[in-house]
N, C-alpha and C positions, 0 to 999 in steps of 0.2 A: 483178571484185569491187571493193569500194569500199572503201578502205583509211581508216583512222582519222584520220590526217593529212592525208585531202586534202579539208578541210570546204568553201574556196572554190570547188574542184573542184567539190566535190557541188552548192555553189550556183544556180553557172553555167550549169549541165548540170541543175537541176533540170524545168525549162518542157519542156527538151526530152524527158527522161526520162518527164513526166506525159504527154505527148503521146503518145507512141511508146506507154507503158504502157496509156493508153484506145485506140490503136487495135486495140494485142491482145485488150484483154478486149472490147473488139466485135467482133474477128474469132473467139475462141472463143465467144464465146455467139452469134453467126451459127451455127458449127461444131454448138454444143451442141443450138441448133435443128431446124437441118436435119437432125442424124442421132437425133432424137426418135425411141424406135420404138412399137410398142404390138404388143400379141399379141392382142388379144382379136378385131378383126374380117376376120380371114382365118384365125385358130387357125395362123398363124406369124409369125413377129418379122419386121418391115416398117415402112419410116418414116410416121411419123405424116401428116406432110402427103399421101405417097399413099396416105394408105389410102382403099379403095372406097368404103367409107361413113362416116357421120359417126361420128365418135367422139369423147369429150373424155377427156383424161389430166392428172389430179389429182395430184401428187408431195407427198414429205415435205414440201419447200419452200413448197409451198401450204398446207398444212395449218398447217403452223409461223407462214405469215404471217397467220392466216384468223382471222377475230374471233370465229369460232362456237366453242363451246364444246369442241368434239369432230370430230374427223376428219369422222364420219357428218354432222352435224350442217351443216358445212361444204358437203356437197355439193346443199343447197340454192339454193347461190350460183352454181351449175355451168349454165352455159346451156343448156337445154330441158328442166331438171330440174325437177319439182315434189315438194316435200314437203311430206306431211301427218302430224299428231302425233296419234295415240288416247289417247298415254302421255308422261310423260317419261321414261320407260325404254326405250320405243322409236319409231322413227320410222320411217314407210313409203316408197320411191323409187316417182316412176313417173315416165313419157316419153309424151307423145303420146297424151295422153287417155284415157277408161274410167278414171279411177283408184276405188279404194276400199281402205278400212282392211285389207284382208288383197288383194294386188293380184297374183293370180295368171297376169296376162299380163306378168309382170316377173320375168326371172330373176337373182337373187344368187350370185354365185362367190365364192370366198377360195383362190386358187390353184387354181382351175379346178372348186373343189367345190362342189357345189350345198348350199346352209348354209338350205334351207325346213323348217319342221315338217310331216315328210309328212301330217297330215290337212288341214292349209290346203292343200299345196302352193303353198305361195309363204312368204320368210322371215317372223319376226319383227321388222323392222328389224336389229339387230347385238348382236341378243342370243346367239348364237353366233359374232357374226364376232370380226376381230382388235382390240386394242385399240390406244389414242392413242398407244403406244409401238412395236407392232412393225408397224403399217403402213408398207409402201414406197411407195405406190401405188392410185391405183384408176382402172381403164378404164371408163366407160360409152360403150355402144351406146345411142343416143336413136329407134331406130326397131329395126324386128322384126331377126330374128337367127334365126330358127327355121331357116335352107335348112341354116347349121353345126352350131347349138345343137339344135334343137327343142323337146319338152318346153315352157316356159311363157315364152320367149323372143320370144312375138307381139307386145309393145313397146317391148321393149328387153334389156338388158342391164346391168350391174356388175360387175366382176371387180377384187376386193379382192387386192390382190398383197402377202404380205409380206417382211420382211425375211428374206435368210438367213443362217446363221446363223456359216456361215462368215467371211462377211465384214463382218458387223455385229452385233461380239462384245464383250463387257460386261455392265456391269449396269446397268439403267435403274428410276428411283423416281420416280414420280410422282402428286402428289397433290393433288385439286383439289377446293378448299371454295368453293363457293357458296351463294346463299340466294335463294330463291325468294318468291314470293304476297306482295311487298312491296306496301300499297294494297289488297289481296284482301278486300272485303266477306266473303268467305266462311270467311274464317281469319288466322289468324298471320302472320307472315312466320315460314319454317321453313329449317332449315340442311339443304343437299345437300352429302353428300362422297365422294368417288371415289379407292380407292385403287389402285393397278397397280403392276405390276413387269413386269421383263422379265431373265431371264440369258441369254445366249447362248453359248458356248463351243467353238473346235474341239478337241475333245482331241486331234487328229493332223492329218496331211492327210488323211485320208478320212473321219475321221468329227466329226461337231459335233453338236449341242444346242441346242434352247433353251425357256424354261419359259416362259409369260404364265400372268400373273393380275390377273384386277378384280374389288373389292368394294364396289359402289353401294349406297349410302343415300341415301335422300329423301321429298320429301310429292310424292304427283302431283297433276299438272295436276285441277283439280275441275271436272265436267261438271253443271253447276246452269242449263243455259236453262229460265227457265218459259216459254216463247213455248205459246202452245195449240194446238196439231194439228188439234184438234178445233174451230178455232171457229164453223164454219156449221152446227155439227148444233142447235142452236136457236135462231140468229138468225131463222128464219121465226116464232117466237114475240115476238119482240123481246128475246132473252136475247145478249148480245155475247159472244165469246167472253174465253178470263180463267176467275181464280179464282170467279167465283161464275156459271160456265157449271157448271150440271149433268153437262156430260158431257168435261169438265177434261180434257185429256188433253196435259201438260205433255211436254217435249222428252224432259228430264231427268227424268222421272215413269215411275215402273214397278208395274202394277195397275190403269192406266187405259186399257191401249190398245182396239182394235177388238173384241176375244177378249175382253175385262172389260167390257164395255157393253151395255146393254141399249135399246129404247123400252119404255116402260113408258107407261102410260095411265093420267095423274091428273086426275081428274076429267073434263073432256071434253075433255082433249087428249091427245096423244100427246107424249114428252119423250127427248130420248137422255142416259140416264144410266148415269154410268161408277163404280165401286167407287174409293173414296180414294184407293189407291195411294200410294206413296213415291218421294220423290227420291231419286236416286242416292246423294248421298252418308249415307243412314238405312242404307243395304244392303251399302255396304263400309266395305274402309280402305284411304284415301289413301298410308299407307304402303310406302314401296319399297323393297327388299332384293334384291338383283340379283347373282349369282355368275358369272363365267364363267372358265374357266382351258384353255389348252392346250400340248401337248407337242407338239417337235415334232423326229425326230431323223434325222437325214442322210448317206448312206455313199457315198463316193465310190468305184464298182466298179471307174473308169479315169477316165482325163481327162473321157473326155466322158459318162461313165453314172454316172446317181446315182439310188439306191433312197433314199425319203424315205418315213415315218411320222409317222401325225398323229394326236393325240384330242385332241380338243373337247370340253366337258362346260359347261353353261347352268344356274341352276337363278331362277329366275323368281319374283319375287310384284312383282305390280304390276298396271295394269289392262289389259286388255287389247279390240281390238273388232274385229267382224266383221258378223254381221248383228244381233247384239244384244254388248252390251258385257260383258264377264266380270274377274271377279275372279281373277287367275291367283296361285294357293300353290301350292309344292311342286312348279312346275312344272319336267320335266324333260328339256333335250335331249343325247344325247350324240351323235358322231359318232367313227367310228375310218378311215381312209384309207390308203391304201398307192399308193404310185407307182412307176414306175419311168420311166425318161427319158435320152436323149440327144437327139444332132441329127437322129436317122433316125425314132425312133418315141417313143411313150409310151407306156403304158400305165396304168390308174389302177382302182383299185375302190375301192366304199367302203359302209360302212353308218352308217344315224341311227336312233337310238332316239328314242321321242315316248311320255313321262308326265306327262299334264295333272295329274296326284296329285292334291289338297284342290281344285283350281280350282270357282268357281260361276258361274252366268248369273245377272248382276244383275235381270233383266226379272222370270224364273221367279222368283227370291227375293221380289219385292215382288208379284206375281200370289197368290203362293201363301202368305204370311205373313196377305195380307187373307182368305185363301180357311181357312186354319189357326184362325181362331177364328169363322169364320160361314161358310157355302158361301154361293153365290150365290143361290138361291132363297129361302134366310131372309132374309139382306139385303136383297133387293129385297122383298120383302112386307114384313119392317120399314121400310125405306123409304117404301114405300105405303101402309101405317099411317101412320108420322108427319106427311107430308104432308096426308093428310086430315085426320088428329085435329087438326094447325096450322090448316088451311082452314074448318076446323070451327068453328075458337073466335078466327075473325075475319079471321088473320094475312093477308097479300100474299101472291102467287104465290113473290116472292123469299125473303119471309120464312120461309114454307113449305118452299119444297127446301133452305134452311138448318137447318131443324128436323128435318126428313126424316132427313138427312143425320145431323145429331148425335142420332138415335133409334138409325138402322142401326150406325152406328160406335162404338155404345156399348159396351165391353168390348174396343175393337179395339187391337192390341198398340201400344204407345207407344215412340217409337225410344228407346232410353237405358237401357232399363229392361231387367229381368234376365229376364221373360218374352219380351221383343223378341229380346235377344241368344239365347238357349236357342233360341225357335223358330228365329231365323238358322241358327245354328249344323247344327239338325237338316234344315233342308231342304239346307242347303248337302251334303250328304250321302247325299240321297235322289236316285237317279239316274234320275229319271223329270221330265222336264217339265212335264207335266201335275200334278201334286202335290207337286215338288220343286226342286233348283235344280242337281244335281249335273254338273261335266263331267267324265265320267270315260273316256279314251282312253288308249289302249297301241297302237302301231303302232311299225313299224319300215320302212324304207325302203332295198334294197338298187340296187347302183348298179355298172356295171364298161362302160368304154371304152376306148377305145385310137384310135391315129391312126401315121401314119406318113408322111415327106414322100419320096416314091416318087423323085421326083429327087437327093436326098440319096443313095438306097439304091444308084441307079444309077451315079452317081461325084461326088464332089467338084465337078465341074466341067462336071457336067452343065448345070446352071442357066444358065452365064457361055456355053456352047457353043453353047444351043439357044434362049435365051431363056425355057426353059419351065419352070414350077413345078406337080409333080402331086403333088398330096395323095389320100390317102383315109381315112378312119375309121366306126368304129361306135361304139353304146353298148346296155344294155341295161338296162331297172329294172323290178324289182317292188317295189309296195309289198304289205305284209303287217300286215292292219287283223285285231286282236285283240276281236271283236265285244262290246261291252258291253250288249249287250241295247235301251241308247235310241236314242244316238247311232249307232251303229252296229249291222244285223246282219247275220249271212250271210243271202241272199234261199233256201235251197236248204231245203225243206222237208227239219226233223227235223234240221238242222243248225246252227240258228239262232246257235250259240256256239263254233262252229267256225271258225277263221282263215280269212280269205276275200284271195284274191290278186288282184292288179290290175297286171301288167305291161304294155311296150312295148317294141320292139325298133329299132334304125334304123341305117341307116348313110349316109355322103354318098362322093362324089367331087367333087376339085378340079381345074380347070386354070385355069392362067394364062401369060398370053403378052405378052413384051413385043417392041414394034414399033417404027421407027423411030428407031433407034439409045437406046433406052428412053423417048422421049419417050411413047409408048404403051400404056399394057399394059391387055388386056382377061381376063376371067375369066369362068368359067361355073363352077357347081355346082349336082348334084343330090344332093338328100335323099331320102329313101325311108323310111316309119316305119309301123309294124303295131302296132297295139295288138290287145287282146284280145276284145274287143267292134265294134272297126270294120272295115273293106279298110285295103290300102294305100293310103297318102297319097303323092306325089310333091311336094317342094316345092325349085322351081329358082330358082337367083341367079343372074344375071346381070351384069358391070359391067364400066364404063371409066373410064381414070384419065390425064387428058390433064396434060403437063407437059411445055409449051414449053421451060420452064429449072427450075431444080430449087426456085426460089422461088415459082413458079406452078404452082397444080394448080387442075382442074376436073374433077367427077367426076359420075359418072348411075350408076346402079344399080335394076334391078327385081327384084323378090325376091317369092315366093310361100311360105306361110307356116303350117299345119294345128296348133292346139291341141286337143289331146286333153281332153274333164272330167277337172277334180282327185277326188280321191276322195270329196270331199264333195259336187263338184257329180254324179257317177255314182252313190252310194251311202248317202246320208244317210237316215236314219229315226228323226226326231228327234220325240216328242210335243212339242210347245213349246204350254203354256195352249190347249188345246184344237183347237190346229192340227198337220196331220200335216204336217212338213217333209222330205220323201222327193224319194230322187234322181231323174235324170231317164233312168235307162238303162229299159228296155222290163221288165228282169229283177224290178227294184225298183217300178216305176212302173204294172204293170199295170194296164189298165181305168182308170185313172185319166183320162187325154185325154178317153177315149170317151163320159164321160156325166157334161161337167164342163159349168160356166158359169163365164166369167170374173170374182170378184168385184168389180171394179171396176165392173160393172153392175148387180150384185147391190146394191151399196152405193146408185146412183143408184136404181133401184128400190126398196128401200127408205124411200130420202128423199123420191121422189115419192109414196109410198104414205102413208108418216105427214103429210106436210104436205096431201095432199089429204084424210085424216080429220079435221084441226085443219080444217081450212073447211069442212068440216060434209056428208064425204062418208064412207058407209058404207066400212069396211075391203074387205069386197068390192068394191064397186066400183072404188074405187082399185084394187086388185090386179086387175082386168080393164080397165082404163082405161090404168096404165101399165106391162103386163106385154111390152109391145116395149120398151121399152129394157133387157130380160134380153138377153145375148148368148152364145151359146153358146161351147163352147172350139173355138177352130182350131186349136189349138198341138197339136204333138207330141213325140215321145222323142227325146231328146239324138241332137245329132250334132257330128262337131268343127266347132269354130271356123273359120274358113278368113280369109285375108288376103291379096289382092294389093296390092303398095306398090311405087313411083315415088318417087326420092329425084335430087334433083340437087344438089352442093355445089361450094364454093368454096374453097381454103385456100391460106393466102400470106404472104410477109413483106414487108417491108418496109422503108428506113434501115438498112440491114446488121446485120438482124433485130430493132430495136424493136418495131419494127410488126408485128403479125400480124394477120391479117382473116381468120374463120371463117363463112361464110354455109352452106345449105341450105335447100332448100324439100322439101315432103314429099305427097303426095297417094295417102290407103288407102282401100281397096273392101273391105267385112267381108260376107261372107256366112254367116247360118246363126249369128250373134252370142250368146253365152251368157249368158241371164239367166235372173233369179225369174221365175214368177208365179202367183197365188194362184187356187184355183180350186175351187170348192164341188160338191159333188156332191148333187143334193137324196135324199131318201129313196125316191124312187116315179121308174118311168118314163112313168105316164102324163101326156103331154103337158098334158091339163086343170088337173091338180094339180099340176103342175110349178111354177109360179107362186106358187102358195100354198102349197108348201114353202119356197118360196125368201125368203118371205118373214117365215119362224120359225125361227131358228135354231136351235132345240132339235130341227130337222128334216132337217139337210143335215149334211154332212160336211166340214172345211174342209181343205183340202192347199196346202200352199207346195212348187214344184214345179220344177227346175229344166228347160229349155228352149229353144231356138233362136228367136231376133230370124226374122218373116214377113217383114222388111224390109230390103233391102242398105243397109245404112250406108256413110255415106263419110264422112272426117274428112282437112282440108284446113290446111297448118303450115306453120310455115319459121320460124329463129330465126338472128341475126346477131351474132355475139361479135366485139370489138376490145382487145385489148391493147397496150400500151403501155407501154416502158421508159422510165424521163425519169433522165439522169443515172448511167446505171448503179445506179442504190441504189434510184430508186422504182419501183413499178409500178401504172398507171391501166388499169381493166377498166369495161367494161360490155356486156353482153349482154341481148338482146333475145325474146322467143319468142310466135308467134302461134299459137296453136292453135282452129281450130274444128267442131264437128260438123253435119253434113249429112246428113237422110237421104231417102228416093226416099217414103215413107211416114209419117205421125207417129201410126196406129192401134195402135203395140206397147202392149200394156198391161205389159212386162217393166218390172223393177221396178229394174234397176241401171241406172245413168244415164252419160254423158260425163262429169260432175264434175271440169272444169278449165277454170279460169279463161282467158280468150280471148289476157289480156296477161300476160306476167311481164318485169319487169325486174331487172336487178340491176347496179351503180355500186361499185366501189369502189376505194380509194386507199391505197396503203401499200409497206412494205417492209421487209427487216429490216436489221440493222446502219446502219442510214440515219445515225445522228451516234455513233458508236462504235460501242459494244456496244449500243444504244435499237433500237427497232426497232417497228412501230405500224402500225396498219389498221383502215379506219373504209369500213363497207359500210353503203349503204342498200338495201334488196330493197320491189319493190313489185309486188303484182298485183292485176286486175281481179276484179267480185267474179262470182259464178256460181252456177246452179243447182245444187241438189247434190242429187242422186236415189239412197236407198236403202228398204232394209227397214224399217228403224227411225226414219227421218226423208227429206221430203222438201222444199225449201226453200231460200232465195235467201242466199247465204252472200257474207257483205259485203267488199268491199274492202279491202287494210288497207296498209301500209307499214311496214316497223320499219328499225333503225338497227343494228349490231352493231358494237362497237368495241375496239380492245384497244392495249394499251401493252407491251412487253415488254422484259427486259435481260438480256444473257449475261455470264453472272460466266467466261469463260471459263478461267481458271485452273482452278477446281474445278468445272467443267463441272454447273452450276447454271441455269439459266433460269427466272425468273420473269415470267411472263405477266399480267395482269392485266387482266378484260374483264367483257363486258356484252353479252346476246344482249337486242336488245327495250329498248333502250336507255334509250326514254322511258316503260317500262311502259305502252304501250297496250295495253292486253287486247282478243285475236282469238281468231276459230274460222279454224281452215286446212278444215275443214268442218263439217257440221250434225250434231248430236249427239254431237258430240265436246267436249273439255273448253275452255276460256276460258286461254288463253295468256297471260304476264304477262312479267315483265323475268326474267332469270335473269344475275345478276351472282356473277363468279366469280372466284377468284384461283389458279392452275395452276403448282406448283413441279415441275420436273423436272430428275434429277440425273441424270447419265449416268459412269458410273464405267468405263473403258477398261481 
């Protein structure tokens, strides 16, 4: 000890004391490194650097130094992670390409529980997960995980770990106002604010508590591209596409798409024109209201056995997107969970409830508000009226479909107005697509697993004796879909409104063996999974985990991988404006394959058919002229998914643990791929007249259809993380990630696409307590730009770069922290993809009190 009078003492002896002090804390944070563990990818606690496959682990400490807004938010910065925004309420994960707005080859955990709204199957970004106060952790898997997991595990993994409650006990307040759409042509700048708590409590040694709650306000992101979809359907006229293209079919535009178009024949040509339609933001509200809370309470049976209780409870309004983008109100999820847990076994069940309540489909709302004061057939014969009567009395071709145009629309409802809002209002409520706009779903989703480490059971000392680590577990889940007559029905004649069940069943084996005095250890598992509708699947992992010394590891892993369809992609029966959007099992999908044509042909058939009438060829003729490029349907009824992956990795320290270097390359074989695709059935089977249905559509039948890729895909990655401590106080990152798609074929006419960018990078530089209590972090993320293939839009989504920065100071006496930051730094407004909303700065100021 250092005594109060011996200050020249202390002087003297100070160099040496700093000395001596920095070699400990570089030899505990060496310590802190090496014994890193992670649970998520062996489903048992293992050091990070051996673990089999890639993984990355995100801590408080990250998050705390992370310039993103939000924990979630943050793990965009996380190497081979992509994120993409539909909302500011929520955000999507994915890994390793296929991404899309609802990404159901991704699965989401929060203490091992699967947190998706069972009709998507796959989450809502962390509109049920935990909040910015009682996150400990989160494990991401960046490649498949299905041989442990299964279920929607085909590209990865997250597993949100929180605090417990035991040992991280208090009261925590925090509240974060920001302000958005600063610059925004489209609006205000509007105020975001975020409020949360957290108690925790052990009221003994065996039992504790703890409560979360968040209550989000805000304006969302606005989706207003007018880029035109449509622009070649009359440039053979000399018409460019744009606002004064007859047949207008904006990003952001709903009442214009393919299902609202017509050719129509003004005077001797043919024309593709579209009904007005509205922009996105005439049909909702930007406004966000976002609730989530949960309990969650903890009993210690013995030292090593604890029974834990969970409910979660979401309640939603904001926007939300999938194949078309939705206005979500009243939306609601809960979940309630039970566990039970030592070192030998687990066990867990659990159930989620799903109430889309008030929610609407923005698309049907603007289809059907045009369709609300004039159907189709009067419109377009007013149309054709006006045009002539214009051509009549002198006017230009232009001038004409402009006159046309304000004949037809004359009386048509006007955004703002009290007949606009009344009709909204009523279709939002009307649960038919075809006339309405309503989502109206009720399902529940039950859930019960268990595991046990068979080596544990057999002695303490089994593991240290033998080398050998055996696991094995199961799980079980049905979902249980509450048919609503559009969205959902039972396929079972005369039961149409009867609960319709969709379970799987599975269980795995593990072993692991270590060799050469531990420098080696290899692993095998098998999975084994039955669903209700397929065989069984077998999906085996394989790996090795080389570690010459305990700072060097090299690691290979092959892994095979079976996704089941989510309940939307096996059972959907949605009228959507004139198209039948029906699942792809045999039950639901009947006769549909068997006497379709692919409309992607139907489309080009048609456009050679109107453009060879405009040059002065009879309708018939044309339709015998270019009746070969109709294509008949090849596709057939849903089967799973399937996945072989090839994964090699690198992980290592460095300067007596500065340094860490994380490498991996990756290389998947997808066969039997799960996508859309549209496909018309014409009215007749005879061959002759086949052609000449197809090319009236008041004469075929159109189906959105889900399906298996004719093509084995392959998609080829690898991404390289480097950290770096300088000084003990700062920390420099950047991570690198290549991903690209391959396929043996490019004839799929399926309609979901790779949608990930080739490059991502991400740079950042900070730390905290760096000059006291200060503490600061300044990231730049950039990526390349890419095609982005969906339902709703298809289209080259640009490159962008942004900056995320923050300042922070710990009052630590009154355990206070004031954060201060900026996501998007220099307000460059991006799409993270196409049809999604126009990104801007979100600067924000984050107080959290933590009361002991």
């Amino acid at each position: 000890m250092l005594l109060a009078g011996s200050t020249l003492f202390a002087q003297s002896n100070k160099k040496a004391k700093d000395t001596t002090a920095k070699r400990n804390d570089t030899t505990q944070i060496k310590k802190q490194e090496l014994g890193e563990v992670v649970v998520s990818a062996s489903r048992i606690s293992e050091n990070i650097l051996r673990s089999p496959v890639s993984i990355e682990k995100i801590t408080a400490a990250d998050f705390r130094r992370s310039a993103a807004p939000s924990f979630f938010d943050a793990l965009e910065n996380v190497k081979g992670v992509q994120l993409i925004t539909p909302s500011l309420g929520f955000r999507i994960i994915n890994t390793r390409g296929f991404a899309n707005t609802t990404n159901v080859r991704f699965t989401q955990l929060v203490d091992g529980v699967d947190n998706q709204a069972p009709h998507i199957g796959a989450p809502i970004g962390d509109a049920m997960g935990p909040s910015d106060l009682d996150i400990e952790s989160v494990e991401i898997i960046p490649g498949t995980a299905s041989a442990l997991y299964g279920l929607n595990a085909i590209n990865g993994l997250a597993n949100f770990i929180t605090k417990d409650p035991f040992t991280s006990q208090g009261i925590s307040i925090q509240q974060k106002t920001g302000i958005n759409h600063i610059g925004d042509s489209e609006t205000s700048a509007k105020l975001f604010s975020e409020t949360s708590f957290r108690l925790a409590k052990a009221i003994s040694k065996k039992f504790a508590f703890k409560i979360n709650g968040t209550y989000t306000t805000g304006y969302d992101w606005i989706a207003d591209n007018r880029t035109d979809l449509n622009a070649a359907a009359n440039a053979k006229l000399g018409i460019a596409g744009g606002p004064d293209n007859p047949g207008y079919d904006p990003v952001n535009g709903y009442g214009n798409e393919s299902s609202d178009r017509k050719t129509v024949t003004l005077g001797d040509k043919q024309y593709s024109i579209a009904r007005t339609g509205y922009a996105e933001k005439d049909v909702t509200s930007y406004n966000l209201h976002n609730v989530k809370v949960d309990v969650g309470l903890a009993y210690k049976i013995n030292d090593n056995t604890r029974l834990t209780y969970t409910y979660r409870f979401a309640d939603l309004d904001n926007i939300y997107q999938r194949a078309n983008r939705f206005r979500l109100s009243g939306y609601v999820l809960q979940q309630h969970a039970l566990e039970l847990k030592n070192n030998i076994y687990q066990v867990r069940a659990y159930w989620t409830s799903e109430n889309t309540g008030k929610s609407y489909n923005l698309r049907s709302a603007g289809e059907n508000i045009d369709r609300n004061y004039k159907d189709d057939n009067t419109w377009y014969a007013d149309f054709t009226k006006g045009f002539n009567t214009a051509t009549s009395a002198g006017a230009t071709v232009p001038q004409a479909l402009q006159q046309a145009r304000q004949l037809a629309d004359a009386g048509r409802y006007q955004p703002g107005t009290a007949a606009f809002k009344a009709t909204l209002d009523k279709l939002a409520d009307i649960n038919n697509w075809d006339v309405g706009a309503a989502l109206r779903v009720k399902d529940d989703m039950w859930h019960a697993e268990g595991q046990v480490d068979i080596s544990n059971a057999i002695s303490s000392t089994f593991k240290k004796q033998t080398g050998l680590e055996l696991m094995a577990g199961f799980d079980h889940r049905t979902y249980i879909i509450h048919p609503d007559g559009n969205y959902f029905i039972n396929y079972v004649k005369g039961q149409e409104y009867s609960n319709l069940d969709y379970s799987k069943t599975g269980g795995f084996a593990q072993v692991a063996k270590s060799l050469f005095d531990n420098e080696l250890k290899l692993s095998a598992t098998l999975r084994a999974d039955k669903n209700d509708y397929f065989s069984l699947k077998l999906n085996p992992r394989f790996t090795a985990v080389f570690s010459p010394i305990p700072e060097q590891n090299f690691r290979v892993s092959f892994q095979s991988g079976y996704r089941f369809p989510s309940i939307f992609e096996a059972f959907s029966n949605v009228n959507s404006g004139g198209v039948k959007r029906v699942g792809g099992l045999r039950v639901v999908s009947n006769g549909v394959f068997e006497n379709s044509y692919v409309r992607t042909s139907i489309d080009a058939f048609q456009a050679a058919v109107k453009n060879d009438f405009n040059a002065g060829m009879s309708t018939s003729a044309a339709i015998e002229k270019e009746k070969g490029l109709l294509k008949k349907n090849t596709y057939t009824y849903l089967q799973p998914e399937h996945i072989n992956s090839f994964e090699a990795g690198y992980k290592s320290l460095f300067f007596n643990g500065d340094l860490s270097v994380d490498a991996d390359f990756y290389y998947n074989r997808y066969n039997n791929f799960i996508g859309q695709i549209e496909l018309n059935v014409p009215g007749t089977t005879k061959p002759d007249s086949i052609p000449y249905y197809l090319n009236d559509k008041t004469k075929q039948a159109r189906y959105r259809v889900w399906t298996n890729s004719q093509s084995v895909v392959y998609n080829i990655g690898g991404s390289l993380g480097l950290s770096y401590r300088l000084w003990q106080k700062y920390i420099l990152t950047g991570n690198v990630s290549y991903a690209k798609l391959q396929r043996t074929a490019n004839e799929d006419a399926l309609e979901d696409g790779f949608n990930t960018p080739q490059w991502i990078t991400n740079y950042s530089f900070g730390g905290n307590h760096v000059v006291g209590n200060f503490g600061f972090n300044a990231t730049y993320k950039w990526q390349s730009g890419f095609y982005w293939q969906s339902f709703l839009v298809n289209g080259n989504v640009a490159s962008y770069g942004t900056i995320d920065a923050q300042v922070n100071y710990d009052f630590v006496k009154t355990g206070l922290n004031v954060k201060v930051g900026a996501s998007n730094l220099t307000n460059q407004y991006y799409y993270s993809f196409l049809g999604g909303p126009a990104i801007g700065g979100f600067y924000y100021t984050t107080l959290t009190l933590n009361i002991k």
